[in-house]
N, C-alpha and C positions, 0 to 999 in steps of 0.2 A: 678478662673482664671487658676489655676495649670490644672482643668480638659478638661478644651476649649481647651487650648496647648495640652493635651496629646490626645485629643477626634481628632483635627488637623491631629496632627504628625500621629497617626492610621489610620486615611482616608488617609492621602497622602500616605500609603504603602499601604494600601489596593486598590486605585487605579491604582495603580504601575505596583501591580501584576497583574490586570485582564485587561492592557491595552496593555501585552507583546502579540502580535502577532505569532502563531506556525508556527515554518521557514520550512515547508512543502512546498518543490520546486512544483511547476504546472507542471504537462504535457504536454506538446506541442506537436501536430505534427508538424515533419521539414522536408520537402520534398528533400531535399539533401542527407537524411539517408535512407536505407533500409527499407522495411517495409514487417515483418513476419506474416502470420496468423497461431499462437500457439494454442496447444490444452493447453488449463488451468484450477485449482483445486486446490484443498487444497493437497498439498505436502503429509500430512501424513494419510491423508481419502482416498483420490482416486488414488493417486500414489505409496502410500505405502513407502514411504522414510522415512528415519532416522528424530527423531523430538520427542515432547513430547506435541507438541502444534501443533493447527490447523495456519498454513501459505502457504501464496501465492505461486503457483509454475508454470513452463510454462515447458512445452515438446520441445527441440528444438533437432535439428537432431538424436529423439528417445533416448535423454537423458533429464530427468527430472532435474530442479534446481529451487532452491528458486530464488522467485525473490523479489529485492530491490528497493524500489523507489516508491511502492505503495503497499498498504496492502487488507488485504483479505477481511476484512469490508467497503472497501470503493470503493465497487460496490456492492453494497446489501449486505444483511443478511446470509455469507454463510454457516445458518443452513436452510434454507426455501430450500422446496423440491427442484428448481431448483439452490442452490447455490453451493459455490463449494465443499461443504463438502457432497454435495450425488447427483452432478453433471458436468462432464468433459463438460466445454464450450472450444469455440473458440472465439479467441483475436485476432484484429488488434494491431501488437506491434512492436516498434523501443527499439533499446537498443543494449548492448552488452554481452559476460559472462567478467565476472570479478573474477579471482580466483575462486572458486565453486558457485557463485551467477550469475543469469541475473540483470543485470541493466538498468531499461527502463528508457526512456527517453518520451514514449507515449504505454498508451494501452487504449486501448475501445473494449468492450468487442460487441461482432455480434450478432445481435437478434437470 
């Protein structure tokens, strides 16, 4: 009996945990905002900026900044020849700077 109860009480945290949902906002486009097409890259491969690690970056009036709100793995694999770590793409992107970061709010990146 004691091990049904404890075998229980362990599946109910165990489904617990793998039922919390990751609070990764969506990117939208919203037509009332601005819309940049940015040169982007891994910050510290192809822009050359301060870093210790490969992160998201956009070129916006010939000044580079990390950017916040989306990450670097999640438009492809950016080690594969064309990714950003050994390729400057161009981005449809909304957002703003915030303190030394971009903050989008929408990017998609331009075939």
């Amino acid at each position: 009996m004691k091990k049904t109860i404890l075998t229980l009480i362990v599946s109910f945290f165990v489904l617990m945990a793998f039922s919390q949902n990751a609070s990764k906002k969506k990117l939208a486009f919203d037509p009332s905002k601005k819309t940049y097409t940015l040169e982007t890259a891994c910050g510290t491969c192809m822009f050359k900026m301060k870093g210790t690690t490969c992160a998201l970056a956009v070129k916006f009036n010939n000044k580079a900044y990390y950017v916040d709100g989306t990450g670097i793995d999640d438009h492809g694999d950016a080690h594969d020849k064309d990714g950003f770590c050994n390729a400057i793409r161009k981005a449809k992107v909304q957002g703003e700077i915030v303190g030394d970061k971009f903050l989008v709010s929408y990017f998609e990146l331009i075939k």
